[in-house]
BALOBA-1460 file (C-alpha; in Angstrom, 3 decimals):
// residues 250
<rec num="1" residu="x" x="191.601" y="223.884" z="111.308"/>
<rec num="2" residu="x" x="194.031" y="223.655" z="108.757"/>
<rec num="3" residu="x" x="196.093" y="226.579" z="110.882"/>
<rec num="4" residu="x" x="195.773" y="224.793" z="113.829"/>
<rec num="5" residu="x" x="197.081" y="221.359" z="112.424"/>
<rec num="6" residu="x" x="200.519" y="223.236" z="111.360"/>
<rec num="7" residu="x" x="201.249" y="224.603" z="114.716"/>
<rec num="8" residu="x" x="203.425" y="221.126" z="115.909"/>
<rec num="9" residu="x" x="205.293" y="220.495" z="112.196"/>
<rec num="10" residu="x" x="206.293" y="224.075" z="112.276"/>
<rec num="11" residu="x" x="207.170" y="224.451" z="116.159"/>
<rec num="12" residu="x" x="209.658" y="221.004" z="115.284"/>
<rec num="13" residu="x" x="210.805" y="222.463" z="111.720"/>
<rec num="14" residu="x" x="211.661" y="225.798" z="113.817"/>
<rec num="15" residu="x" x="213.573" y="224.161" z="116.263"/>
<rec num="16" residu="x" x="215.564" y="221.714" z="113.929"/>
<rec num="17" residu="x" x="216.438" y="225.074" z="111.433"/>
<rec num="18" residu="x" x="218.099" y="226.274" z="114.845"/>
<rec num="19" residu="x" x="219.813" y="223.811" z="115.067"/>
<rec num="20" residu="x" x="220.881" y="222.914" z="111.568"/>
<rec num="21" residu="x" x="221.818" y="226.522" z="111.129"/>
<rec num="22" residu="x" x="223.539" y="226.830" z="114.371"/>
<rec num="23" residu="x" x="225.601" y="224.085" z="113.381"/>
<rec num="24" residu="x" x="226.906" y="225.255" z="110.556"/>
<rec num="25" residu="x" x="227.946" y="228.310" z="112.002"/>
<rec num="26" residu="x" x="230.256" y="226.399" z="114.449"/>
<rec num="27" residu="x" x="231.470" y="224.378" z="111.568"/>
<rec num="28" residu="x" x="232.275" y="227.788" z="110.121"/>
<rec num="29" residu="x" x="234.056" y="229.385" z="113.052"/>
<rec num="30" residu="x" x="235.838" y="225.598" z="113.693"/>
<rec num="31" residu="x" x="237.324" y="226.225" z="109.711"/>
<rec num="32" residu="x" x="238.877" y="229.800" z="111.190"/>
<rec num="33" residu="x" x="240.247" y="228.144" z="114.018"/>
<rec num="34" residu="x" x="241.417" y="225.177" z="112.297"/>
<rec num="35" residu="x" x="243.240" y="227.392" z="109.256"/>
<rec num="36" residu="x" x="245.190" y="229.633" z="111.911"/>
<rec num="37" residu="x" x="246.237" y="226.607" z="113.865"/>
<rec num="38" residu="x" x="247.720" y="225.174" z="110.450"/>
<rec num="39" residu="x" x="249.708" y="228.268" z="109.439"/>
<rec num="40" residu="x" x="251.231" y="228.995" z="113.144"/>
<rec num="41" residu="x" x="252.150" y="225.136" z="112.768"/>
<rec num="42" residu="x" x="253.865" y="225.465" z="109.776"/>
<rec num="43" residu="x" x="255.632" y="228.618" z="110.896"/>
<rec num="44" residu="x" x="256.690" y="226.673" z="113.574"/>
<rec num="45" residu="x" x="257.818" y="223.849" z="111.755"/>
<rec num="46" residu="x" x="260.613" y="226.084" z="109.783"/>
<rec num="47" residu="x" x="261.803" y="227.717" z="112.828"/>
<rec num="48" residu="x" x="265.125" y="226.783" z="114.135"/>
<rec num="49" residu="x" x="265.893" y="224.172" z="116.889"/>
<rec num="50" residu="x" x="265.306" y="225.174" z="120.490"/>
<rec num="51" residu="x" x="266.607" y="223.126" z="123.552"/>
<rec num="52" residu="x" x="263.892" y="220.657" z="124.880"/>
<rec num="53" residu="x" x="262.457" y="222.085" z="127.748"/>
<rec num="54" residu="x" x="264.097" y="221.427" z="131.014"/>
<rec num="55" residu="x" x="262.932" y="218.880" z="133.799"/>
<rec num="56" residu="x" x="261.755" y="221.222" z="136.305"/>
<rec num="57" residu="x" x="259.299" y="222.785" z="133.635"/>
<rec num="58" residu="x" x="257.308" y="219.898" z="132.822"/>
<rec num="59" residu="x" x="254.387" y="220.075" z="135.403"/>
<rec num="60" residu="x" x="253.770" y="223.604" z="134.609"/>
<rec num="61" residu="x" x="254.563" y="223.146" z="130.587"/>
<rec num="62" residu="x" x="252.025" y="225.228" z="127.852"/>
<rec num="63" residu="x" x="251.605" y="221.724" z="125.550"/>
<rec num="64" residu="x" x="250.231" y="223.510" z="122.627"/>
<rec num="65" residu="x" x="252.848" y="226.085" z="122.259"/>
<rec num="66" residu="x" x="255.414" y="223.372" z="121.986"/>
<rec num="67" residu="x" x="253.027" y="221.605" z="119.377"/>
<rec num="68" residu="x" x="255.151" y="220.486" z="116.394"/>
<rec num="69" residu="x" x="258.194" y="223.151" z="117.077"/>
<rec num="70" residu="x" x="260.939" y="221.787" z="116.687"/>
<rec num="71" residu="x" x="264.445" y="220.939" z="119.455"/>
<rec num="72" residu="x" x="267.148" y="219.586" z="120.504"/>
<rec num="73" residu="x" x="268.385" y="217.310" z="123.197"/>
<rec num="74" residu="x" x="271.259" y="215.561" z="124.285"/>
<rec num="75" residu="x" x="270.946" y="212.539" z="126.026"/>
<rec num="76" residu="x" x="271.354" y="208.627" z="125.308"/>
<rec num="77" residu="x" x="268.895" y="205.772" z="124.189"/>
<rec num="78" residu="x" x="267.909" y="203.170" z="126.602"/>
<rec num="79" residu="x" x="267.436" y="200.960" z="123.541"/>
<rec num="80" residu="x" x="266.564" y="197.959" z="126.062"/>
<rec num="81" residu="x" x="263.151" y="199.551" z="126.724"/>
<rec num="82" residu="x" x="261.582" y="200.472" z="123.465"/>
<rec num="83" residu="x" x="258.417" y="200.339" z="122.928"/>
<rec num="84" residu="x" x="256.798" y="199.287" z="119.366"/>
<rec num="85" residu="x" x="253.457" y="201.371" z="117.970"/>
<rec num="86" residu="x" x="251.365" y="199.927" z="115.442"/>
<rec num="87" residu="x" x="251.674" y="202.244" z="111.790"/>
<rec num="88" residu="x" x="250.324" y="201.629" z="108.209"/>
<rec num="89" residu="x" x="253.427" y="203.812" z="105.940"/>
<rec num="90" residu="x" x="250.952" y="204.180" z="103.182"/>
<rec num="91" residu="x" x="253.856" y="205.879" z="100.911"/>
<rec num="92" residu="x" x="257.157" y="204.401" z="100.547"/>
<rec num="93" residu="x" x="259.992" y="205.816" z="102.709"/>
<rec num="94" residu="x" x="263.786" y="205.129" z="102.555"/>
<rec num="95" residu="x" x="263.061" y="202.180" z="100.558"/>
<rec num="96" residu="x" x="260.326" y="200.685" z="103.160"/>
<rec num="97" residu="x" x="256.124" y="200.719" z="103.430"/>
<rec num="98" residu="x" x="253.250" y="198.921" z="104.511"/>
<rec num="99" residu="x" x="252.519" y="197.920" z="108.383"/>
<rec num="100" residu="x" x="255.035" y="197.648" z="110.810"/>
<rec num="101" residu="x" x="256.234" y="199.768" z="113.815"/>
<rec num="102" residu="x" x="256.630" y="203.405" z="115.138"/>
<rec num="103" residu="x" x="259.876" y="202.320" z="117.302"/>
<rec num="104" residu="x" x="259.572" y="204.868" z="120.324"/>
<rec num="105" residu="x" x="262.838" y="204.619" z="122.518"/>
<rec num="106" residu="x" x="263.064" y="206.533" z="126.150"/>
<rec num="107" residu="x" x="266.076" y="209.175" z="125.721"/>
<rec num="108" residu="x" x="267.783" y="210.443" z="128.632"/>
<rec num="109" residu="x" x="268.822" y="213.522" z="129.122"/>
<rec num="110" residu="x" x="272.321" y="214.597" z="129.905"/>
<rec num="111" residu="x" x="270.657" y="217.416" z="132.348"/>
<rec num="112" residu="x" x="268.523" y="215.017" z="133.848"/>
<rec num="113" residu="x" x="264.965" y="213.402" z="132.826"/>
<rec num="114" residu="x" x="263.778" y="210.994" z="130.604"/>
<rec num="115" residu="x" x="261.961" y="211.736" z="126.943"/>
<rec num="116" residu="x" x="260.173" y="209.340" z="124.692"/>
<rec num="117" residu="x" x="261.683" y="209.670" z="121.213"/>
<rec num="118" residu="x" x="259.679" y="208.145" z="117.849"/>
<rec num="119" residu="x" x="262.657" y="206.788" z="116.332"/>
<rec num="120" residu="x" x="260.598" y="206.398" z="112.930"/>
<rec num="121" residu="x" x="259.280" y="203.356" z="110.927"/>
<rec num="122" residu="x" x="260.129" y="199.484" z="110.554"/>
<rec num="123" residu="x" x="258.269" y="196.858" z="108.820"/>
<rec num="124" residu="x" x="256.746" y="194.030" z="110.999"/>
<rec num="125" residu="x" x="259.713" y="191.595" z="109.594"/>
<rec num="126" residu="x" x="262.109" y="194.160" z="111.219"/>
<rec num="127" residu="x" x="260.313" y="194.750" z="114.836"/>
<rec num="128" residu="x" x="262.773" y="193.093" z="116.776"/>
<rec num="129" residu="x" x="265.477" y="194.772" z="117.660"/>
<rec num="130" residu="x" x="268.437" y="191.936" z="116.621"/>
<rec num="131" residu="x" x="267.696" y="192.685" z="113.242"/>
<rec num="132" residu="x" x="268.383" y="196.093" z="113.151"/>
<rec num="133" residu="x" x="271.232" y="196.633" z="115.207"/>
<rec num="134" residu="x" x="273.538" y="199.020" z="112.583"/>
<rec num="135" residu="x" x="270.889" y="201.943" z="114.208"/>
<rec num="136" residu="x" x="271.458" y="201.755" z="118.214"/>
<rec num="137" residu="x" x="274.417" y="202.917" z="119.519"/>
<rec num="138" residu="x" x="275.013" y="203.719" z="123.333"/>
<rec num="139" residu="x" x="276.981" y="206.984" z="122.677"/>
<rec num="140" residu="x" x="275.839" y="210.713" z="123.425"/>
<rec num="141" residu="x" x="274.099" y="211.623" z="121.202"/>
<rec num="142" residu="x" x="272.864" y="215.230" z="119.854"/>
<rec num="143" residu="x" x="269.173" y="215.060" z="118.205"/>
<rec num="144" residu="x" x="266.639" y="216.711" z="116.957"/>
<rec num="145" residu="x" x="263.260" y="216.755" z="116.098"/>
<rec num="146" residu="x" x="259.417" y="217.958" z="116.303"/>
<rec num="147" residu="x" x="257.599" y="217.906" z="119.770"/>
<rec num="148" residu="x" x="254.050" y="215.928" z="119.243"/>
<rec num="149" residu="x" x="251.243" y="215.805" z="122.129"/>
<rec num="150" residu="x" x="249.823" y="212.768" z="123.435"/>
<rec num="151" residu="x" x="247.664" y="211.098" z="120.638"/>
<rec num="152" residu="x" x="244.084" y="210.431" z="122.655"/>
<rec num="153" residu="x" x="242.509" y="207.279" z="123.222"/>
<rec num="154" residu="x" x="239.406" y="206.652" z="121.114"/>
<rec num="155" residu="x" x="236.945" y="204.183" z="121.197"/>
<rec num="156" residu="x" x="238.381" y="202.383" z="118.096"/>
<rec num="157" residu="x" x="241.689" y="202.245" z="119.483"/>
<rec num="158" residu="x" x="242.365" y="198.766" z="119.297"/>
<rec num="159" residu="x" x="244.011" y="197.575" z="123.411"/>
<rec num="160" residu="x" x="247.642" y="196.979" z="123.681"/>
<rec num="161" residu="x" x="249.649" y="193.856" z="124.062"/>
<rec num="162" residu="x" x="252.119" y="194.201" z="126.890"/>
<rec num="163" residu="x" x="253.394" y="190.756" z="126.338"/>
<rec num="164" residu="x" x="254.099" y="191.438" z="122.819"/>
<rec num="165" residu="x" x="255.246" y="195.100" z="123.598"/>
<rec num="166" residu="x" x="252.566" y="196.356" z="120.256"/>
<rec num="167" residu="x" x="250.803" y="199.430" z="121.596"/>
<rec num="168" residu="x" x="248.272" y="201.647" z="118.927"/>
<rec num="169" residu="x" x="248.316" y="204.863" z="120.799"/>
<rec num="170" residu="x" x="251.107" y="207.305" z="121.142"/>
<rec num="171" residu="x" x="250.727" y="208.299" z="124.984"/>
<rec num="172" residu="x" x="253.947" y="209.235" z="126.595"/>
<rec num="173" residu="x" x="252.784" y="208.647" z="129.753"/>
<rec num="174" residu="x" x="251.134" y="205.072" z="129.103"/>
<rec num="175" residu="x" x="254.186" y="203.757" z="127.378"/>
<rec num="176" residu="x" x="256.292" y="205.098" z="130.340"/>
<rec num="177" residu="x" x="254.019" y="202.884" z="132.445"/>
<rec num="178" residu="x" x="253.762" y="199.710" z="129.996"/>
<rec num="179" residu="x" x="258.005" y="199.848" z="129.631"/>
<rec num="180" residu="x" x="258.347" y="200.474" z="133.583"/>
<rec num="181" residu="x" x="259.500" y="203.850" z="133.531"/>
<rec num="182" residu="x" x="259.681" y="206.576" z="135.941"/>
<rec num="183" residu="x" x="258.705" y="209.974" z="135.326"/>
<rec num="184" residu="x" x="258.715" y="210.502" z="131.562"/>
<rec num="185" residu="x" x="257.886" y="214.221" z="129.357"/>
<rec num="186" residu="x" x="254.396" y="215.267" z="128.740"/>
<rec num="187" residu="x" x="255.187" y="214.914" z="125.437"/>
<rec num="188" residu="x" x="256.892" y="212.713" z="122.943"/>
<rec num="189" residu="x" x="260.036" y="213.910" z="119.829"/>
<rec num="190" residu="x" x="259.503" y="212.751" z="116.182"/>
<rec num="191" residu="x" x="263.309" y="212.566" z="115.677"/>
<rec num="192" residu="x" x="263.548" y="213.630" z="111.929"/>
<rec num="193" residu="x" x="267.221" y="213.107" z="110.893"/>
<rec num="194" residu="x" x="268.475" y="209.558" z="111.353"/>
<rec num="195" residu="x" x="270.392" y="208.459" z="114.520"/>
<rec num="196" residu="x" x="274.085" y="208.330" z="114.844"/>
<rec num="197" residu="x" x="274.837" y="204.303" z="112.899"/>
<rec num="198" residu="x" x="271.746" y="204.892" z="110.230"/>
<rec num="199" residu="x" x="270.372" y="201.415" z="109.161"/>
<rec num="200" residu="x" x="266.689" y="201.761" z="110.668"/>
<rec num="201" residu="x" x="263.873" y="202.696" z="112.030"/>
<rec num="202" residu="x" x="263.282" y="205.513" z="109.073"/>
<rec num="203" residu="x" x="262.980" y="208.548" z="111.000"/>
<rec num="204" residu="x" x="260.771" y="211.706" z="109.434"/>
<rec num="205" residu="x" x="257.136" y="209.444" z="108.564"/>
<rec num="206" residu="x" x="254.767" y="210.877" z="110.588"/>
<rec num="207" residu="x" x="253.315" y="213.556" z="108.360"/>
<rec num="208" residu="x" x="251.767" y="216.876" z="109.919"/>
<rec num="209" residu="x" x="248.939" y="216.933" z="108.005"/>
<rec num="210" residu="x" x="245.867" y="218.501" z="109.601"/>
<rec num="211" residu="x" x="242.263" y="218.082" z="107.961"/>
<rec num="212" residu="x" x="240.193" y="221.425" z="107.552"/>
<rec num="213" residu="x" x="237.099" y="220.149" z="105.896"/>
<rec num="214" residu="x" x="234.678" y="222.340" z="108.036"/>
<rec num="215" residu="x" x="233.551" y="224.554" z="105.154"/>
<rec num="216" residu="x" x="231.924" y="221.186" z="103.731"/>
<rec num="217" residu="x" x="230.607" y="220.282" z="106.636"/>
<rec num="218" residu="x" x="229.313" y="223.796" z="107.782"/>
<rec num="219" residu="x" x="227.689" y="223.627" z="104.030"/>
<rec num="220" residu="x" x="226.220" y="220.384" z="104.817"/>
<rec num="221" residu="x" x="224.246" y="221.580" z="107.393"/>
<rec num="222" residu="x" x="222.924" y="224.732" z="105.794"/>
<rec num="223" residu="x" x="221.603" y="223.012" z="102.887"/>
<rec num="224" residu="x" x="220.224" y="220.172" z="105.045"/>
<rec num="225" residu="x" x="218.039" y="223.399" z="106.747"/>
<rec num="226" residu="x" x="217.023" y="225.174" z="102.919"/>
<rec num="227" residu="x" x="215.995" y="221.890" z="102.326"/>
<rec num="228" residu="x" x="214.131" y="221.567" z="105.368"/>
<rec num="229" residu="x" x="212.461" y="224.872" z="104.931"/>
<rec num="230" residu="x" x="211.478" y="224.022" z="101.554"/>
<rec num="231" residu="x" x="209.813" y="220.624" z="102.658"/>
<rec num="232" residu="x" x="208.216" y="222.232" z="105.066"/>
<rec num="233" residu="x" x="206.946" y="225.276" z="102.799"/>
<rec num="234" residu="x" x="205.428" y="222.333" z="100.237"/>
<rec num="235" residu="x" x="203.700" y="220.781" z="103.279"/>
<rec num="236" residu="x" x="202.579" y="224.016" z="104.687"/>
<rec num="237" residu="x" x="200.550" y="224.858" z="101.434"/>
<rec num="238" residu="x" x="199.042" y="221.884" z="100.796"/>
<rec num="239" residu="x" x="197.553" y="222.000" z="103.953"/>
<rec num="240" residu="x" x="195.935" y="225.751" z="103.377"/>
<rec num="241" residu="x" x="194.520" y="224.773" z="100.008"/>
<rec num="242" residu="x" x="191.367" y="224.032" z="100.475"/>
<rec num="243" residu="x" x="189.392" y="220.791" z="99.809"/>
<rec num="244" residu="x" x="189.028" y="219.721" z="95.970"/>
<rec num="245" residu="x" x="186.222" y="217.098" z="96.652"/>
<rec num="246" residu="x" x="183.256" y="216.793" z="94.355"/>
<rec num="247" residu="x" x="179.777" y="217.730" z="95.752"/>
<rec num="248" residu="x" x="177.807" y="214.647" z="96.646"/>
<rec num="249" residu="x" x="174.362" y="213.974" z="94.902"/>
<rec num="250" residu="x" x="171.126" y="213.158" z="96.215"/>
């Protein structure tokens, strides 16, 4: 009987070992994927400049093989149609920190086309654009900087405020519709060196800093199924040993 009465626990302890196990083997093939990702990033990131891909190859563009590499563009700012991204600068930059704005600016090409450009950080008591004026010229200007794809939407993204132009998610394509722009690139420029003028936004604080903890987590799960098997093991022989109660008398 006793056999019998560990045929369910150890169908379910079977099934959940697959599981756990084959969990942590994705977490461990995720932590190889994730390492080469970071080294051809930064291999990209110290590469030299290459001119911003051209109008007519945006529809057909690879977007993660112009992840983080860097470019340059000519163009001018449209500074009458920024758009302002909430951002916490946890560490002090240029002399500023704390919450305030990612000022993202449409930049038009001298060849044609229209790119959103992440000017870089001000603090909430600098988001309007009168009070930082030293920083937006309306010459040509040469930049350059590091090609980020569209941030997702998440489910604690907080919704944006159109009629107080704060947005939380760095889409090119939904800030090109919020600001009433045409077609805009796929993807956005973190401009790195400061604009023609200086004064702010401080350009160069988003940080390219990709999390690899899938070795912990691939860990997690393989000692969440010993431990399993071991509960399991201390059920499974209390069940065979066989019944310790005294005789009756008569």
């Amino acid at each position: 009987m006793s056999g019998r009465r560990l045929v369910l626990p150890a169908v379910a302890t079977g099934i959940s070992l697959v599981l756990l196990i084959g969990l942590g083997a994705w977490q461990w093939r995720r932590m190889a994927e994730k390492t080469a990702l970071i080294a051809t990033i930064q291999q990209r990131i110290g590469t030299a400049p290459v001119a911003f891909p051209a109008r007519a190859e945006w529809p057909r563009l690879d977007l993660a093989n112009w992840a983080y590499r860097p470019v340059a563009l000519s163009g001018r700012f449209d500074h009458a149609r920024e758009a302002h991204v909430f951002f916490s600068l946890s560490k002090p930059v240029g002399g500023v920190s704390g919450p305030g704005y990612l000022i993202v600016t449409p930049f038009h090409l001298a060849e044609g086309g229209t790119v959103l450009v992440n000017r870089g950080f001000v603090p909430e008591a600098r988001k309007a654009p009168a009070t930082r004026t030293a920083g937006q010229g309306d010459s040509t200007e040469t930049l350059t900087g590091l090609v980020r794809l569209p941030e997702q939407r998440s489910m604690f993204s907080a919704a944006e405020d159109r009629t107080k132009n704060i947005h939380f998610v760095r889409d090119p394509l939904a800030l090109a519709a919020a600001l009433g722009l045409g077609e805009v690139a796929p993807v956005m420029v973190d401009l790195r060196t400061p604009a023609p003028g200086g004064g702010l936004p401080v350009p160069g604080v988003t940080q390219v800093d990709i999390p690899n903890n899938h070795r912990q987590y691939a860990f997690t799960w393989w000692s969440l199924a010993a431990v399993l098997a071991v509960i399991f093991a201390v059920f499974a022989r209390g069940m065979r040993q066989p019944s310790s109660a005294p005789d009756r008398q008569v």
